[in-house]
C-alpha positions in Angstrom: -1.1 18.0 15.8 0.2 18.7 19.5 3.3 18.0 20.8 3.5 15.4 23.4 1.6 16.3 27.0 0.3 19.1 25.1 -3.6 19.2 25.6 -6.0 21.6 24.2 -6.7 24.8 26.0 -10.4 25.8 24.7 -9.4 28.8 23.9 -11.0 27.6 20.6 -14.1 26.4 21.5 -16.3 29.7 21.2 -15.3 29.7 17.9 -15.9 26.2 17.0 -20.0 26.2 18.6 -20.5 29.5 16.6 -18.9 28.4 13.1 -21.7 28.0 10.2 -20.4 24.6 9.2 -21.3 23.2 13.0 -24.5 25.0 12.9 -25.2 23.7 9.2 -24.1 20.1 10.3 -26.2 20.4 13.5 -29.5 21.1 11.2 -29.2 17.4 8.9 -28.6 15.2 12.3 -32.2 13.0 12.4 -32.3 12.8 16.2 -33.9 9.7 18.0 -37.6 8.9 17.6 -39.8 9.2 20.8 -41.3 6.2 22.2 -44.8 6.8 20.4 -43.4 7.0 17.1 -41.7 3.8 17.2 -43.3 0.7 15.9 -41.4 -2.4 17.9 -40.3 -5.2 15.2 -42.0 -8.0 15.2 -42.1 -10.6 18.5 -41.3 -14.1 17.9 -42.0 -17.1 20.2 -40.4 -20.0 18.7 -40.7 -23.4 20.1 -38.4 -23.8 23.1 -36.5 -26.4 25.3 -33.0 -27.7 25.6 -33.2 -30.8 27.5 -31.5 -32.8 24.4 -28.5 -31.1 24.1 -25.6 -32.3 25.5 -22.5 -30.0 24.7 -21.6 -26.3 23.5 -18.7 -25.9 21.8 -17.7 -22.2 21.5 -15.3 -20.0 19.7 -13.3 -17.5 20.2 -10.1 -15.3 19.0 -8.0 -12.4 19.8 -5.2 -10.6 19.1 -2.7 -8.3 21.1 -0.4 -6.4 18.5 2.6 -4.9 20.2 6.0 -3.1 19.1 8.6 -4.8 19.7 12.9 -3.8 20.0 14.7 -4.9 17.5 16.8 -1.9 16.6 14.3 -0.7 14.2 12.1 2.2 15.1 8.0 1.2 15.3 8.6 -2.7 14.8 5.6 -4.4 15.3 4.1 -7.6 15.6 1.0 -9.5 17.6 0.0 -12.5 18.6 -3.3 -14.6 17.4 -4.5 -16.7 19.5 -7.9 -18.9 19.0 -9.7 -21.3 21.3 -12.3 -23.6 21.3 -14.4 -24.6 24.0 -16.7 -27.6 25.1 -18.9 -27.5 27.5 -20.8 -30.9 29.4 -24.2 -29.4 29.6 -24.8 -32.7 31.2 -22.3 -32.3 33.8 -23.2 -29.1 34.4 -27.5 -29.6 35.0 -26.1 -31.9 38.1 -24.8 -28.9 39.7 -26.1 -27.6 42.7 -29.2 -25.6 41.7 -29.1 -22.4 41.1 -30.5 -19.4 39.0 -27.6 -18.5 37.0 -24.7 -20.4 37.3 -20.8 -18.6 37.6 -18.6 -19.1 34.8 -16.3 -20.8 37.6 -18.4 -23.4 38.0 -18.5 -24.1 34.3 -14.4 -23.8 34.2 -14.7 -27.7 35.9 -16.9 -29.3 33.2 -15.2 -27.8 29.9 -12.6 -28.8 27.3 -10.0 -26.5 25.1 -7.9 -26.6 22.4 -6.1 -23.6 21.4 -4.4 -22.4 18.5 -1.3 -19.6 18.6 0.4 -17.6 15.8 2.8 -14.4 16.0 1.9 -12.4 13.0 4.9 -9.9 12.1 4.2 -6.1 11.0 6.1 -3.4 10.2 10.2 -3.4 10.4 10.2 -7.2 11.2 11.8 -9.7 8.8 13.6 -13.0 8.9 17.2 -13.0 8.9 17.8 -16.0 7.3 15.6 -15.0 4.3 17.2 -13.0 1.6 16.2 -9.3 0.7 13.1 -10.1 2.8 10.1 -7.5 3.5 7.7 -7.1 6.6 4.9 -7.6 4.1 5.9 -10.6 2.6 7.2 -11.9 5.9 3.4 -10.9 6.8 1.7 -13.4 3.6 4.5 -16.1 4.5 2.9 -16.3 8.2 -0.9 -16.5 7.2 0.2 -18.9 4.7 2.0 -21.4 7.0 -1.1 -20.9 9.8 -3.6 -21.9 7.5 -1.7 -24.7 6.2 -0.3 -26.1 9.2 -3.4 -25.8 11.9 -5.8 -28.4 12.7 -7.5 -28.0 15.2 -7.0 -32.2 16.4 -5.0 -34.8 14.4 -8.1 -36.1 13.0 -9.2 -32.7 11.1 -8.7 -31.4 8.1 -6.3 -28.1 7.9 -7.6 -24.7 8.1 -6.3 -24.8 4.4 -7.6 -27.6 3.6 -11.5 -26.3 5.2 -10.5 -23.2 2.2 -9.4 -25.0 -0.1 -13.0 -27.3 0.1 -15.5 -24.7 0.7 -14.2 -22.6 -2.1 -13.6 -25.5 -5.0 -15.9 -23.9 -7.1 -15.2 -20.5 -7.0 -13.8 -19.1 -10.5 -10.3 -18.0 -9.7 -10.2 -13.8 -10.6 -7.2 -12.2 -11.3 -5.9 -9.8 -8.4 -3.0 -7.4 -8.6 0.2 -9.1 -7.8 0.8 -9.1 -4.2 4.5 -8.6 -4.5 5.9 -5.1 -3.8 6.4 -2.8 -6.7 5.1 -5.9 -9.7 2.4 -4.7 -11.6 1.2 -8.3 -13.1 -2.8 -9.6 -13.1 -2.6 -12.8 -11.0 -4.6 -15.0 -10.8 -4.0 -17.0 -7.4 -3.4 -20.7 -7.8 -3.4 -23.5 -5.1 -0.5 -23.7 -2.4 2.9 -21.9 -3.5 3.7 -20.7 -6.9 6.7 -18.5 -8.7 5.3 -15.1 -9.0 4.9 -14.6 -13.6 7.3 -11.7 -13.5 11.2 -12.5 -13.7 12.0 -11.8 -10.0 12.4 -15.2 -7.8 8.7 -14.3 -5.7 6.9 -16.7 -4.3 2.7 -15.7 -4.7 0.4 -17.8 -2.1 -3.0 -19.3 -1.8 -3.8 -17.4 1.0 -3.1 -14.4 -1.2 -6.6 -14.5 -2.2 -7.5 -13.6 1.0 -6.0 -10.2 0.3 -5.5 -9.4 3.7 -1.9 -8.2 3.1 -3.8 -5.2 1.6 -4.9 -3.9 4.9 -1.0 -4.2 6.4 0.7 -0.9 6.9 4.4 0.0 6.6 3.9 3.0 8.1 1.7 2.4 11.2 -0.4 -0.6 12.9 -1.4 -3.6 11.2 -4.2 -3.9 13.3 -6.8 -4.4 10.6 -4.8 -7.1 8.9 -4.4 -8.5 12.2 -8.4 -8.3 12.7 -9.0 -9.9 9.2 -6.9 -12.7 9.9 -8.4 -13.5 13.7 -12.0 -13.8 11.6 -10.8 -16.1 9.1 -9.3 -18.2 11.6 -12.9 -17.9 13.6 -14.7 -18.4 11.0 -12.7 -21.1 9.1 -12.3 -23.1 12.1 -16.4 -23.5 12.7 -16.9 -24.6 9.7 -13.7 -26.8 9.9 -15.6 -28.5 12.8 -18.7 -29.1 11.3 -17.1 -31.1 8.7 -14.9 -33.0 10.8 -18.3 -34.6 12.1 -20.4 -35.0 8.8 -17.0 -36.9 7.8 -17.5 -39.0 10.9 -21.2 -39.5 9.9 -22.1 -38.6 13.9 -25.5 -36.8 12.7 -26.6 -37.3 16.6 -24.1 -34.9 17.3 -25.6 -32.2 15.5 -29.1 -32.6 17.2 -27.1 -32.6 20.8 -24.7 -29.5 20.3 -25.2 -25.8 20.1 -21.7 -24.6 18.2 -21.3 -20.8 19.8 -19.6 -17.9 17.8 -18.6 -14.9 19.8 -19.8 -11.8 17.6 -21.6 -11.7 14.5 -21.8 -14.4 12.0 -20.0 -12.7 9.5 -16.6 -11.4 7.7 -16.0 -7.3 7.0 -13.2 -6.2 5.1 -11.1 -7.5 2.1 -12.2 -11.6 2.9 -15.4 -10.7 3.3 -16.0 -12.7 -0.1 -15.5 -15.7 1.9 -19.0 -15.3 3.7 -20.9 -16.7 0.7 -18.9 -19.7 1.1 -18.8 -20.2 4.8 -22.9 -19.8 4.3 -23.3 -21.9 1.3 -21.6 -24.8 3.4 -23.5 -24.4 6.8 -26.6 -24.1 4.3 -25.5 -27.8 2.8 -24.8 -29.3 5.9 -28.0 -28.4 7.5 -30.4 -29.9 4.9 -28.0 -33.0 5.4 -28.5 -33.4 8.8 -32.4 -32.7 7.8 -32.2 -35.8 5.6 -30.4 -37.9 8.3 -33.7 -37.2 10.3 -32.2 -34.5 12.5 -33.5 -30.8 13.4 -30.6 -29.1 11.5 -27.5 -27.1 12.5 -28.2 -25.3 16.1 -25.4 -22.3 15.2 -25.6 -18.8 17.0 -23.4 -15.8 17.5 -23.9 -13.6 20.5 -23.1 -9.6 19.8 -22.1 -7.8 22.5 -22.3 -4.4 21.5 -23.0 -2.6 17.9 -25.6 -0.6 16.8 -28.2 -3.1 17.0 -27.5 -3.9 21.0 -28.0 -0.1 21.2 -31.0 -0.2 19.6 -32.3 -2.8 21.5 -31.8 -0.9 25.0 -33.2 2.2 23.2 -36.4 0.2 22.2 -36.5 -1.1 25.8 -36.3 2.1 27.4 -39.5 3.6 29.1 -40.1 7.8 29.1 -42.0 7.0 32.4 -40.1 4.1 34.2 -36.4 4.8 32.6 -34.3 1.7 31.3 -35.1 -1.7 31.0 -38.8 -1.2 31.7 -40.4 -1.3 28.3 -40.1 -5.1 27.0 -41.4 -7.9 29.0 -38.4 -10.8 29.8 -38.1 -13.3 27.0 -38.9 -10.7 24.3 -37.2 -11.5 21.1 -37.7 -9.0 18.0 -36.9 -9.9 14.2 -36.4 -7.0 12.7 -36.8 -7.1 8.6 -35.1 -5.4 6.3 -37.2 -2.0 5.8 -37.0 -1.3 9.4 -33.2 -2.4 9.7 -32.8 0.5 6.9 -35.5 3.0 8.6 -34.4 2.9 12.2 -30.7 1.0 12.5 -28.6 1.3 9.5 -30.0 4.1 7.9 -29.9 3.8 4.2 -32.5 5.1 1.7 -35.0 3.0 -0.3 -34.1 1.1 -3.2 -30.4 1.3 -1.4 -28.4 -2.1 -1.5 -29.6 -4.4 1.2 -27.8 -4.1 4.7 -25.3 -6.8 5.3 -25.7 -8.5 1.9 -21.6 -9.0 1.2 -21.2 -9.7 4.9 -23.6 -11.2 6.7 -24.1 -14.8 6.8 -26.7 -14.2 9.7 -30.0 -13.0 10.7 -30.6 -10.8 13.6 -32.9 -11.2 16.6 -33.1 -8.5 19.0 -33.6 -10.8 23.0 -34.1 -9.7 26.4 -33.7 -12.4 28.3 -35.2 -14.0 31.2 -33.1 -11.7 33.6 -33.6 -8.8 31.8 -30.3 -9.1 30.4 -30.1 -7.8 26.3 -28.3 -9.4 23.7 -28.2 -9.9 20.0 -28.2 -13.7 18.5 -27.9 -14.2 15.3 -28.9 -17.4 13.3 -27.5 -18.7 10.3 -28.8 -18.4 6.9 -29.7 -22.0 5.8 -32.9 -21.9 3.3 -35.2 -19.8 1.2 -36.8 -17.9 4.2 -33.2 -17.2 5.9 -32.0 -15.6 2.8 -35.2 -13.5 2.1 -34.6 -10.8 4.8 -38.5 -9.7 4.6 -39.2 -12.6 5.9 -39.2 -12.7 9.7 -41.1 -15.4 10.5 -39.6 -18.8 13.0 -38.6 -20.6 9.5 -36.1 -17.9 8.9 -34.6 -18.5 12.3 -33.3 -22.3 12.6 -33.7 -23.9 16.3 -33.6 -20.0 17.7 -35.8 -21.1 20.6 -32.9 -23.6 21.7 -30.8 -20.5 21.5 -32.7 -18.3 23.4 -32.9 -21.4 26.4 -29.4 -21.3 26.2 -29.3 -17.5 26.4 -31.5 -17.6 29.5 -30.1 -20.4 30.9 -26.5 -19.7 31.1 -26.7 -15.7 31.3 -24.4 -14.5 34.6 -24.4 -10.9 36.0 -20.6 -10.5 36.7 -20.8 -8.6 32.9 -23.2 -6.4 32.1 -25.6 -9.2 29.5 -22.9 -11.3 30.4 -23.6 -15.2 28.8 -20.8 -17.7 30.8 -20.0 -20.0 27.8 -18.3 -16.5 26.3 -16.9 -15.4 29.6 -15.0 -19.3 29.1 -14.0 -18.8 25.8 -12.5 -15.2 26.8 -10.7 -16.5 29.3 -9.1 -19.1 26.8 -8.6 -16.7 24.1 -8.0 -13.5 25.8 -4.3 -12.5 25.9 -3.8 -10.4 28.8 -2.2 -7.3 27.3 1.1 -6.9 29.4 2.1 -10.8 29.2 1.2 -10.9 25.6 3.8 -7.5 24.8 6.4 -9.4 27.2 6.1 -12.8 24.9 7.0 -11.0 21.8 9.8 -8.2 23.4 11.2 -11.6 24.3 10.9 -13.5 21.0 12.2 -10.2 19.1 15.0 -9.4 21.5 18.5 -9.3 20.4 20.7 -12.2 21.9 
């Protein structure tokens, strides 16, 4: 490692091009295929046309971890905030007409609700707590956010969402979360004495494991990560019930619900996506048998190997970027080419995405040229078999692509405006949000 301000002189960069273990490495790479060896996935053109819809609601999170002073070298904490979006669609086809409208002018028609944590990392404890640790300072928090948010007075929990979806779940036994106990646990429903003699509390959320990513020795920014995505995700889902309590079917025929980034969970909760798609799977074929077309859900990737991809496959040796796929194009790539040409993995290998992926990928280029990937979620037979790549496997993706076409703006690069709103409700701005925690952790 080099002291501070000291950089790298390249006095050892002969010797690094010339060593046999770069050479060796250099002769396994499998370099990109040309554009005549590449067989384009297959193009969809699924029935479109939003005229019916009425509203998007769209969600988004973040987090700004930061170190804070409070005497202790490397303290840490960040804040979490989430928001959700809507948007009159309504409202906004009266605007003046125009091609692509700014996200400015969408910043008139919307609504937001927002939800704020600070989660604490390393060094940070409360001082009214005895012989208190960062870590279980750190459970405490995700605890008390999940069983304390709704996102309106008339909605269940976040806790209460978890606590539904995942009723039938057989309970496993987990090491004990608590520091230095050695116990099989198995988690039980809100708080609970830890079985070993010391007075610990273990919590629901301990299931989660999350508290397995936080580090007392660097960033938490995993664990931060992990809990933004179950927030995310748990709040959709949180919504959708809200209106299959209310029994307001018509709303699911009129609203597109928007996820920013994949529909999906990585990491230690990840066992929560069979859950979260078990329960949009259930309350699409209920709006099905209320007589309505289903759940329209999308999330909207904005980078990631299969954005990449996508530019790759649209690039042209004769007329450079962007040139190769016609406007509108949108690809389903299966399974066997996901494995052959995007996540390379070799045959009879376990499928791509399986533990974390409650959505299918389609690979668009929208009406402006603009590239994106949407994915759908997985609701029925043909969703869930990812051979299949047919429109069935793909519920109401041609009101998703409209949307995507309709509402892209070039002030990003594939920029969509209902996201560039939901940043902009979500997004912490880095300097504020390490001022709002140096003040909360300074010393009075």
């Amino acid at each position: 490692m080099p002291y501070r301000d000291e950089f790298a002189s390249g006095d050892s960069l002969w010797r690094l091009v010339e060593s046999p273990s770069v050479t060796a490495f250099k002769g396994v790479i499998r370099y990109s295929l040309t554009e005549q060896d590449l067989t384009l996935p297959l193009c969809i053109e699924p029935p479109r046309g939003t005229d019916h819809l009425r509203h998007l609601i769209v969600i988004d999170g973040s987090t700004v971890p930061a170190q804070v002073h409070n005497g202790y070298p490397g303290a840490e904490a960040a804040l979490l905030r989430l928001a959700v979006i809507v948007v009159n669609l309504e409202d906004l086809r009266n605007l003046p007409s125009v091609t692509i409208p700014r996200p400015s002018a969408i910043r008139d028609l919307e609504q937001c609700r927002t939800l704020d944590e600070v989660l604490p990392g390393r060094n940070v404890v409360r001082e009214k707590v005895k012989n208190d640790s960062a870590q279980r300072f750190f459970r405490s928090q995700i605890y008390d956010l999940l069983n304390s948010s709704r996102l309106d007075d008339d909605h269940e929990t976040m806790m209460e969402t978890l606590s539904a979806i995942t009723s039938a779940r057989s309970n496993p036994r987990y090491h004990c979360p608590i520091e230095d106990c050695d116990a099989e646990i198995s988690v039980g429903a809100g708080r609970e004495q830890c079985p070993c003699d010391r007075d610990e509390l273990i919590f629901e959320t301990d299931r989660l494991r999350i508290h397995e990513r936080f580090e007392d020795h660097g960033s938490s920014e995993q664990a931060y990560t992990a809990v933004q995505a179950v927030v995310e995700h748990l709040a959709l889902v949180n919504i959708l019930r809200y209106f299959e309590r209310l029994e307001r079917w018509n709303v699911f025929r009129t609203t597109a619900f928007i996820m920013d980034g994949p529909l999906a969970i990585f990491g230690m909760p990840a066992w929560l996506k069979t859950y979260i798609q078990d329960e949009i799977a259930r309350l699409h074929s209920k709006c099905l048998q209320e007589g309505g077309p289903g759940i329209l859900l999308f999330g909207v990737e904005k980078s990631g190997q299969f954005l990449e991809h996508l530019k790759a496959l649209d690039w042209s040796e004769r007329e450079g970027p962007g040139q190769r796929l016609a406007a509108g194009t949108a690809l389903t790539p299966d399974l066997d080419y996901i494995h052959r040409y995007i996540a390379l993995r070799p045959p009879g290998a376990k499928p791509w995405g399986d533990a974390t992926y409650y959505g299918r990928k389609v690979l668009y280029k929208n009406q402006a040229g603009q590239h994106s990937v949407v994915m759908t979620p997985i609701v029925n037979p043909a969703g869930k078999d990812l051979t299949h790549v047919d429109d069935d496997a793909y519920p109401r993706l041609g009101e998703a692509l409209d949307l995507m076409d309709n509402l892209s703006t070039y002030l990003y690069e594939d920029g969509f405006a209902p996201l560039v709103r939901a940043h902009a409700h979500a997004a912490i701005p880095l300097r504020m949000g390490t001022r709002i925690l140096e003040d909360l952790f300074r010393e009075d």
